[in-house]
C-alpha positions as CSV (number, residue, x, y, z in Angstrom):
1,X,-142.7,109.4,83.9
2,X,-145.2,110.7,80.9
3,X,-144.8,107.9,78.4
4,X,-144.6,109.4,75.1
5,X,-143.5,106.9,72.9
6,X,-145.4,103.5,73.8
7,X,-148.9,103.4,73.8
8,X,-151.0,100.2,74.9
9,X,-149.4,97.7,72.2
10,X,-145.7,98.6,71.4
11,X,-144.7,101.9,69.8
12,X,-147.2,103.0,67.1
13,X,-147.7,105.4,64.3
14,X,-147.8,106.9,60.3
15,X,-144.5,105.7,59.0
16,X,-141.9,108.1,58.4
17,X,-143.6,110.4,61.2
18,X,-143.0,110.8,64.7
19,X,-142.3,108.3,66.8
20,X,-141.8,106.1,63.6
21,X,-139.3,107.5,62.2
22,X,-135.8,106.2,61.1
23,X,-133.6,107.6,63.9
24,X,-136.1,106.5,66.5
25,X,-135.8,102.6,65.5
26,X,-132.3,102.9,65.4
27,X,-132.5,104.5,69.1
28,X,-135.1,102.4,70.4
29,X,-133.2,99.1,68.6
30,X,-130.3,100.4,70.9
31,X,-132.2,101.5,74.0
32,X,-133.6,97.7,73.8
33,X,-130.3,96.2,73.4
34,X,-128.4,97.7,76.4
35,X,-131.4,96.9,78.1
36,X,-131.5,93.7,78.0
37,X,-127.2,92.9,77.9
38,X,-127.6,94.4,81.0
39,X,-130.1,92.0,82.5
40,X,-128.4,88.6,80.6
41,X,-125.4,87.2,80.4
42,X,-123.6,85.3,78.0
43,X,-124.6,85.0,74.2
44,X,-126.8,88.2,73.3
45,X,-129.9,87.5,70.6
46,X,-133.3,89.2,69.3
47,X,-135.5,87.7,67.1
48,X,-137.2,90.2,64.4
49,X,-140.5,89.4,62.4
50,X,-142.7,91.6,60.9
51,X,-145.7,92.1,58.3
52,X,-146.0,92.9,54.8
53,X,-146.2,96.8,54.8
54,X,-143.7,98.1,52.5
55,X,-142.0,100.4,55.9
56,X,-141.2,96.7,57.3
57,X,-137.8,96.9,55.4
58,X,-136.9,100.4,56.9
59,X,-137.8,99.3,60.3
60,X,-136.1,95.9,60.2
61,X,-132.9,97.3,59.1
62,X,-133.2,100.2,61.4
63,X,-133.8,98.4,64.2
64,X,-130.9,95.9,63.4
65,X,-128.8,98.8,63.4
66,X,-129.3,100.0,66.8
67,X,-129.3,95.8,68.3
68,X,-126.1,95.7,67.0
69,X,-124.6,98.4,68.0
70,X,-124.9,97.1,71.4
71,X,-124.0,93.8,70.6
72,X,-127.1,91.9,70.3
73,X,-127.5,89.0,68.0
74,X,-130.3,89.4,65.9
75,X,-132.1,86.8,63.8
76,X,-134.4,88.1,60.9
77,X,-137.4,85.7,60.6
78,X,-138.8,88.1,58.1
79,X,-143.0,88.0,57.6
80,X,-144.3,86.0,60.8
81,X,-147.7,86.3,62.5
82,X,-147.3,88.2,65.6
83,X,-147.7,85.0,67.9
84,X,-144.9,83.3,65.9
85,X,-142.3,86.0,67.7
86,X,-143.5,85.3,70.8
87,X,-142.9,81.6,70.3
88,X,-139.4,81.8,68.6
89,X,-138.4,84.1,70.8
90,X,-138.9,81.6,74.0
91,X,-137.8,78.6,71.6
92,X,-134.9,79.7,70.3
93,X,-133.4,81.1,74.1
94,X,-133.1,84.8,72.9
95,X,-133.1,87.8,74.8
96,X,-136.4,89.6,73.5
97,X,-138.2,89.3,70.3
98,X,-139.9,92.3,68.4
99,X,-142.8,92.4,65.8
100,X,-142.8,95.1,63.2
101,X,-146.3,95.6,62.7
102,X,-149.3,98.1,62.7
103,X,-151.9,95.1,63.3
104,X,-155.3,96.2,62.0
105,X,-153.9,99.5,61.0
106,X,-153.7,101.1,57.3
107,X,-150.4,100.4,55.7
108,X,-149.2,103.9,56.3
109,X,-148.7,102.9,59.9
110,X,-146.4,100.5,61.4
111,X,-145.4,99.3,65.2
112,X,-142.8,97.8,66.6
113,X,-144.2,95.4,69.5
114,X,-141.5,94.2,72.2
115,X,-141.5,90.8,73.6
116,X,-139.5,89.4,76.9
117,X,-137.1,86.4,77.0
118,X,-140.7,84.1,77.7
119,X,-142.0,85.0,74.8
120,X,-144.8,87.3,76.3
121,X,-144.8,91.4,75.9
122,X,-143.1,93.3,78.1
123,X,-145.2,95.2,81.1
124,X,-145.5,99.0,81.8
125,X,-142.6,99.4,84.0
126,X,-140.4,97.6,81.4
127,X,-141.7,99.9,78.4
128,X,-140.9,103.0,81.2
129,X,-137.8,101.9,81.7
130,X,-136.4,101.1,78.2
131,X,-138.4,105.0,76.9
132,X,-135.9,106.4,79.5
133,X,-133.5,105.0,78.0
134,X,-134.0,106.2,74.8
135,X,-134.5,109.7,76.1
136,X,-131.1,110.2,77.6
137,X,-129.1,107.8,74.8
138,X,-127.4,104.7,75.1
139,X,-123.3,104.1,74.8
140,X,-122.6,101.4,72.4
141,X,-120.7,98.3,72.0
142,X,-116.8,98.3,71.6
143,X,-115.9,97.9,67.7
144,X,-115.3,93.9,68.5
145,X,-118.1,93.2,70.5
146,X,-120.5,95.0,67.7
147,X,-123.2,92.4,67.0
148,X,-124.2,90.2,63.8
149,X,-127.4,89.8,62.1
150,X,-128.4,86.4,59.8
151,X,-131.6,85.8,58.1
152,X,-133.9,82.5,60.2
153,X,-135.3,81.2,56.5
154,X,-137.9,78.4,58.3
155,X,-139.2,80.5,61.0
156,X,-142.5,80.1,59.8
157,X,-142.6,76.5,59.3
158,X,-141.4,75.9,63.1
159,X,-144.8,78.3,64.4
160,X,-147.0,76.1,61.9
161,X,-145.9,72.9,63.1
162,X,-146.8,74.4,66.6
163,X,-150.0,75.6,66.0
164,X,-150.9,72.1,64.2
165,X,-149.7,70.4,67.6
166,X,-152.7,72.8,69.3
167,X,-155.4,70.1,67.7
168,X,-155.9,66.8,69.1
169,X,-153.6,63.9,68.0
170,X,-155.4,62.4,65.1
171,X,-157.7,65.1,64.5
172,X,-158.1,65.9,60.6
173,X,-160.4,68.6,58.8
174,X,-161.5,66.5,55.9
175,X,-164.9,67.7,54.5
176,X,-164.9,71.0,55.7
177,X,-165.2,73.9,52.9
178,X,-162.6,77.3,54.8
179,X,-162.5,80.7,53.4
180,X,-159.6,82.3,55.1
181,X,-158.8,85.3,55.0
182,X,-155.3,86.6,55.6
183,X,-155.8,90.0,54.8
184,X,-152.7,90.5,52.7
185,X,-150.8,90.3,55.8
186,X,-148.5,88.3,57.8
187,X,-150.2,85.1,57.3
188,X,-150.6,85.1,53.8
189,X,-148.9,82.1,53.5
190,X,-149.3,80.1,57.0
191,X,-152.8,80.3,57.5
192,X,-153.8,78.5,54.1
193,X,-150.8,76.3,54.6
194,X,-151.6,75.1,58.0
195,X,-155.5,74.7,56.8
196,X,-154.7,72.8,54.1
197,X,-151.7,70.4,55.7
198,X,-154.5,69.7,58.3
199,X,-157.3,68.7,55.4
200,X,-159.6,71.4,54.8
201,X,-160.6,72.5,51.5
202,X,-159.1,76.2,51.5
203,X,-160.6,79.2,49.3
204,X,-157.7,81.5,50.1
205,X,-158.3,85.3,49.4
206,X,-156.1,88.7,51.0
207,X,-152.7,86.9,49.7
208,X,-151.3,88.9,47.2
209,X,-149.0,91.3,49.3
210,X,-147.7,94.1,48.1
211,X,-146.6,96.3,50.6
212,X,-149.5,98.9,50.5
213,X,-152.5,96.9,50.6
214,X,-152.2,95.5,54.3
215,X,-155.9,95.1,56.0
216,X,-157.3,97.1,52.7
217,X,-160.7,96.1,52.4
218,X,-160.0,93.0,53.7
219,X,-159.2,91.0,56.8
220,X,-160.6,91.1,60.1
221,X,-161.8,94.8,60.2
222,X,-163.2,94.4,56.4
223,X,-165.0,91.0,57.0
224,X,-167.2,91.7,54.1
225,X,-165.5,90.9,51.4
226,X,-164.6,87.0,52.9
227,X,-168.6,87.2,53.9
228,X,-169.3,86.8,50.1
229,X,-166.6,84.3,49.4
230,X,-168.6,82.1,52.0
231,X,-171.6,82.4,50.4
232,X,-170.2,82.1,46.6
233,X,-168.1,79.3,47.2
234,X,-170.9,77.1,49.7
235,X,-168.1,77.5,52.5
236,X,-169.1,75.6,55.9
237,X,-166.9,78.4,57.6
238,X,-164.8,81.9,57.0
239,X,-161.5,82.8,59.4
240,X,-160.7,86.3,59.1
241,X,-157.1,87.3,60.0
242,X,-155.9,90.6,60.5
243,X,-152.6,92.3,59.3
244,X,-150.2,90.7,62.0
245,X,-152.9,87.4,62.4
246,X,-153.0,88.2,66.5
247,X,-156.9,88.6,66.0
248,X,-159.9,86.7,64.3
249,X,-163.4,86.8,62.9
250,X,-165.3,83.9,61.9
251,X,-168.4,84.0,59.2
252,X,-170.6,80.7,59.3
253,X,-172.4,79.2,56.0
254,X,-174.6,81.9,55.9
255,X,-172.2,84.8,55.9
256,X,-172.9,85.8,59.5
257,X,-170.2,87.2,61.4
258,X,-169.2,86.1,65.0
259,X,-166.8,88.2,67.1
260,X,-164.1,87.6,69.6
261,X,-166.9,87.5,72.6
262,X,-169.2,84.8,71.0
263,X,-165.4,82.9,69.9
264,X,-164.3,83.0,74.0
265,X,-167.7,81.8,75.1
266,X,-167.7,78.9,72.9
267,X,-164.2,78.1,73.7
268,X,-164.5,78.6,77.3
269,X,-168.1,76.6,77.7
270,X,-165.6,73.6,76.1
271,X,-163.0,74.3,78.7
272,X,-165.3,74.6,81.3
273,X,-167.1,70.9,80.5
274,X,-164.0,69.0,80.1
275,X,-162.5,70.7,83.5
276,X,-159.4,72.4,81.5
277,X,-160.8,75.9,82.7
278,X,-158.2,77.3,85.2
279,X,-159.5,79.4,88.1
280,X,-163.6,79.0,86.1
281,X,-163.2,82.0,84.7
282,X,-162.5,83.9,81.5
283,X,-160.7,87.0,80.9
284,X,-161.7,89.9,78.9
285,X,-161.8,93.7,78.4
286,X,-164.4,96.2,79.8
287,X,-165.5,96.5,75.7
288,X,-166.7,92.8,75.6
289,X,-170.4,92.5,75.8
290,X,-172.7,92.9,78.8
291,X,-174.4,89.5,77.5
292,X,-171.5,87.6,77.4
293,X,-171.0,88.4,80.9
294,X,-174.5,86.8,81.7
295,X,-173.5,83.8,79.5
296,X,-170.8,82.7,81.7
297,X,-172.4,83.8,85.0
298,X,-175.4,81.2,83.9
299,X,-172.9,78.6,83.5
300,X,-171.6,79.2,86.9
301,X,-168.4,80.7,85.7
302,X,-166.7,84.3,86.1
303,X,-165.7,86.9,83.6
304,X,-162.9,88.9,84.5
305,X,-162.4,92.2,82.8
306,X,-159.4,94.8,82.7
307,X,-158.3,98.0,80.6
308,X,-158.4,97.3,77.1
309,X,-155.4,95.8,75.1
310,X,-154.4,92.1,74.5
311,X,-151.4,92.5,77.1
312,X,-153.4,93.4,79.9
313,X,-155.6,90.5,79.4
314,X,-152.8,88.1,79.8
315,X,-150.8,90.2,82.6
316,X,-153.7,89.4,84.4
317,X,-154.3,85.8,83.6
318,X,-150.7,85.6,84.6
319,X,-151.5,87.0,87.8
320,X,-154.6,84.8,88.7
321,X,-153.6,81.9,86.9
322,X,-156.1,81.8,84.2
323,X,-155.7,79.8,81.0
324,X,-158.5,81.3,78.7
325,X,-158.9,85.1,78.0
326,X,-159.5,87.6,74.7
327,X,-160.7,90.8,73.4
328,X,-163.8,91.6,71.8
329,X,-161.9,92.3,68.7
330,X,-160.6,89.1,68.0
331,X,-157.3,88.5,70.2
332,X,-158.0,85.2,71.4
333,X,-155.1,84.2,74.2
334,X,-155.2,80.3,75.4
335,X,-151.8,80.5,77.9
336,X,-151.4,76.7,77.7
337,X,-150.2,76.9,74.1
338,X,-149.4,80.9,73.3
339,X,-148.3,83.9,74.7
340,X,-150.1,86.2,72.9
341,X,-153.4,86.6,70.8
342,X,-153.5,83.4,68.0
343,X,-156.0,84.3,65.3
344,X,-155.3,80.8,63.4
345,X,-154.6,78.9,66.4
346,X,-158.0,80.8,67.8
347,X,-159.5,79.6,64.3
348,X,-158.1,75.7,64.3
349,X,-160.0,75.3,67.8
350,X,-163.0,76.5,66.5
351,X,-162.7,73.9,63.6
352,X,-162.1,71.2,66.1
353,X,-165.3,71.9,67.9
354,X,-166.9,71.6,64.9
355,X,-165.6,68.4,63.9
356,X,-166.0,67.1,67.1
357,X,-169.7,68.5,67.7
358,X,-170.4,67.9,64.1
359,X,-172.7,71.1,64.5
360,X,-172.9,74.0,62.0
361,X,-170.8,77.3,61.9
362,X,-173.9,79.4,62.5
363,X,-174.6,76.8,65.4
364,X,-171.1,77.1,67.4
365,X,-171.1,81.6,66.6
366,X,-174.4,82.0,68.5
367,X,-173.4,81.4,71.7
368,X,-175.4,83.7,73.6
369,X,-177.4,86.8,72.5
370,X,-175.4,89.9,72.7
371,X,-176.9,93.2,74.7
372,X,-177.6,95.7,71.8
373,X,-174.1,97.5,71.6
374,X,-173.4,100.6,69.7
375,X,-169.3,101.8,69.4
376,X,-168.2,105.1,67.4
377,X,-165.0,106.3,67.1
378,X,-164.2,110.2,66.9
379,X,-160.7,111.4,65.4
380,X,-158.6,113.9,66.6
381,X,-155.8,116.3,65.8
382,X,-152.8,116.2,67.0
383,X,-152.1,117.7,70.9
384,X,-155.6,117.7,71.2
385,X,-157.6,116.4,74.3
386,X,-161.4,116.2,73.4
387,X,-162.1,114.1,77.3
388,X,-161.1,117.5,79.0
389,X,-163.4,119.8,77.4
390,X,-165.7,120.9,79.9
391,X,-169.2,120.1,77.2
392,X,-167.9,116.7,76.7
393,X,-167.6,116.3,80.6
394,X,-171.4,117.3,80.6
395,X,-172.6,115.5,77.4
396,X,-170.8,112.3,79.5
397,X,-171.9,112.5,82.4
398,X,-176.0,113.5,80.8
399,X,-175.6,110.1,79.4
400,X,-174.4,108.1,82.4
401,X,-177.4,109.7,84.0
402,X,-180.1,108.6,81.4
403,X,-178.2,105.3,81.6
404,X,-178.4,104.4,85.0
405,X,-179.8,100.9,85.3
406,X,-180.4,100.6,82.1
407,X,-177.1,100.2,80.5
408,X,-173.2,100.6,80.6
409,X,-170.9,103.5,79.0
410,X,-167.8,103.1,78.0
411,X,-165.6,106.3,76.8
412,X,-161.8,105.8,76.3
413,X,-159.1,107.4,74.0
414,X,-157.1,104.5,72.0
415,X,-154.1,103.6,72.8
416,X,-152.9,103.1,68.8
417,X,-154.7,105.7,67.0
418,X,-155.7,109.3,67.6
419,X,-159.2,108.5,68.3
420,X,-162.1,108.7,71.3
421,X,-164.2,105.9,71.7
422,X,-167.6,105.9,72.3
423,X,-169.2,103.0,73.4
424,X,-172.3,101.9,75.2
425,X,-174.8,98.8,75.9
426,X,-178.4,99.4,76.3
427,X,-182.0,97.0,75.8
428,X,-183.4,100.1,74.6
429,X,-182.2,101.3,70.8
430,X,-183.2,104.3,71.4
431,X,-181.5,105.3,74.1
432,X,-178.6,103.8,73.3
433,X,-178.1,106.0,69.9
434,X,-179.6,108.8,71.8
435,X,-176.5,108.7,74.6
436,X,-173.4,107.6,72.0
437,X,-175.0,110.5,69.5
438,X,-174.7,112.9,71.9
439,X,-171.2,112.1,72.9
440,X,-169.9,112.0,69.8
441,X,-171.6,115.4,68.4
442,X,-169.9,116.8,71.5
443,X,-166.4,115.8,70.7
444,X,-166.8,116.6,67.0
445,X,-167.3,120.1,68.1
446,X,-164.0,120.0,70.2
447,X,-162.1,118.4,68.0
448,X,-163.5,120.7,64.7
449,X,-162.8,124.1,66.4
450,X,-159.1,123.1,68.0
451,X,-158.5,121.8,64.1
């Protein structure tokens, strides 16, 4: 089967626009449901967080809708990091747990993201499965067997007294200066919580919520804004968040941002030394650097890559029994304590080190020095498909030419947003913008004309 509705992390889109529309969370809420009555007995039960967008209402009442009309349970947790569903959803013995959330995305968009009875999201076949489902319709409940909804009101609490448990016993961040943050999104009010319970002195900034400002110029994918709080307020460290608080960033003292690949090679370097690295290896995505690559082959240790997207990282550290693995971007997955990306639980270990090392922020982010890497991103209309154009095919394969032994190329359409990514690694800077310039002027022409 053509999947048209899921993409690489859950079902995405503009609110109000196909697929995320009204009718289709009440469909997919009841698609889900049968699903998964027909795989469990006894006592049926969802769990339900979401973000701050203002389209999380719509969605969570939606969706409740169609769970209950097939007589699931379902327990509202309300705003939750993303990793907190996967938690409560294992915890608390329900069927499946979903996230309403776009992530990084604008606040227009929104996602629903499905999660299995263990907490981790569901695979491929799963997704096919359930889209079939929604396709051909679903019969519902009998009138007495229609399901009940109630509001969880300490959700949060329960995730932040697990992602406290994550540091050693004893351990305390007294003394250290934070800037967090929390990009008026899910974690608005965990991440400083958590920070401060633990000892830190917090500067809290993206926690004012209010619906439409989710990830605007701020967060994760807008690290600029906590860059200056760092430097204003003489912070020993910035954690940015993103919308749902599955990814991070980190900014030492002097305003210097790290990325997800310098965060996994400290983190896996620690593992690796005190013999908690399972299978010596870490695994990433083909988009994580060429030098961290080196980094861990120097220290005698592997780097696993697969497609890109948080859930194929940890299918395959399922699969090979690997503890430690990540995305460039900031999803930071550690098995042994989540089952999903943990930006503050990413961000507390990071703290740890540095209490522990007693080394500097700008210390721990410089783990190894990065291959020169250049990414662009080209929109495109709807229907459209730039990759088959016959000049893009050339312009492509002209730069995997010029390329060879010199560098890596990397061309993908995303899996949440209507856009081709261009990406390459090259020593040469040159070269580099020469081959990912001429890429991208190519499908700008495509997708120009066909609009």
């Amino acid at each position: 089967m053509n999947r048209k509705l899921f993409g690489t992390d859950g079902v995405r889109g503009t609110a109000n626009v196909h697929p995320m529309t009204v009718d289709m969370a009440v469909s997919l809420g009841a698609a889900v449901g049968r699903y998964f009555r027909n795989e469990h007995g006894g006592v049926h039960r969802v769990v339900i967080g979401k973000d701050t967008r203002l389209s999380g209402y719509m969605f969570e009442n939606a969706l409740t809708a169609g769970l209950t009309s097939t007589g699931m349970n379902v327990l509202l947790l309300g705003p939750v990091p993303t990793p907190a569903v996967g938690l409560l959803t294992a915890s608390m013995r329900a069927d499946l747990g979903i996230m309403i959330s776009a992530s990084h995305n604008p606040a227009d968009d929104n996602g629903i993201k499905l999660f299995g009875p263990d907490g981790y999201k569901l695979s491929d076949a799963v997704e096919t499965e359930i889209e079939t489902m929604v396709a051909e319709g679903v019969k519902p409940a009998k009138p007495r067997n229609i399901g009940r909804a109630k509001r969880i009101e300490d959700g949060r609490f329960r995730y932040q007294e697990r992602v406290k448990g994550t540091l050693p016993a004893g351990l305390r961040l007294d003394g250290i200066k934070v800037v967090v943050d929390c990009a008026n999104g899910a974690a608005y009010r965990t991440a400083p919580e958590v920070l401060w319970e633990l000892g830190a002195d917090v500067i809290a900034i993206g926690t004012s919520p209010d619906g439409l400002n989710i990830n605007k110029d701020c967060g994760s994918t807008h690290p600029k804004m906590a860059a200056e709080a760092v430097l204003e307020h003489g912070a020993d460290v910035g954690i940015c968040l993103d919308g749902d608080a599955d990814r991070i960033l980190l900014i030492d003292e002097m305003g210097q941002i790290a990325d997800g690949d310098q965060i996994m090679a400290l983190l896996a370097a620690r593992m690796a030394e005190q013999q908690t690295l399972k299978g010596g290896a870490l695994v990433a995505t083909v988009m994580s650097n060429l030098g961290l690559e080196r980094f861990m082959t120097d220290k005698g240790l592997r780097l696993e890559r697969t497609k890109v997207g948080d859930r194929y990282v940890v299918e395959h550290m399922r699969a090979g029994g690997f503890n430690l693995g990540g995305e460039q971007s900031g999803h930071i997955v550690m098995t042994d304590v989540a089952t999903t990306g943990d930006g503050l639980m990413a961000g507390l270990q990071f703290l740890a080190e540095m209490v522990r090392s007693g080394r500097s922020a700008s210390e721990l982010t410089h783990v190894f020095d990065p291959v020169p890497q250049m990414l662009k991103n080209v929109r495109y209309g709807a229907g459209q498909t730039p990759l088959e154009d016959a000049a893009v095919k050339a312009a492509i394969r002209d730069a995997e030419a010029k390329l060879d032994g010199h560098g890596r190329l990397l061309i993908r359409r995303s899996g949440t947003e209507p856009l081709i990514r261009v990406m390459a690694e090259c020593e040469d800077d040159e070269l580099l913008a020469q081959v990912v310039d001429g890429i991208v002027a190519e499908v700008e022409k495509v997708a120009t004309t066909a609009a």
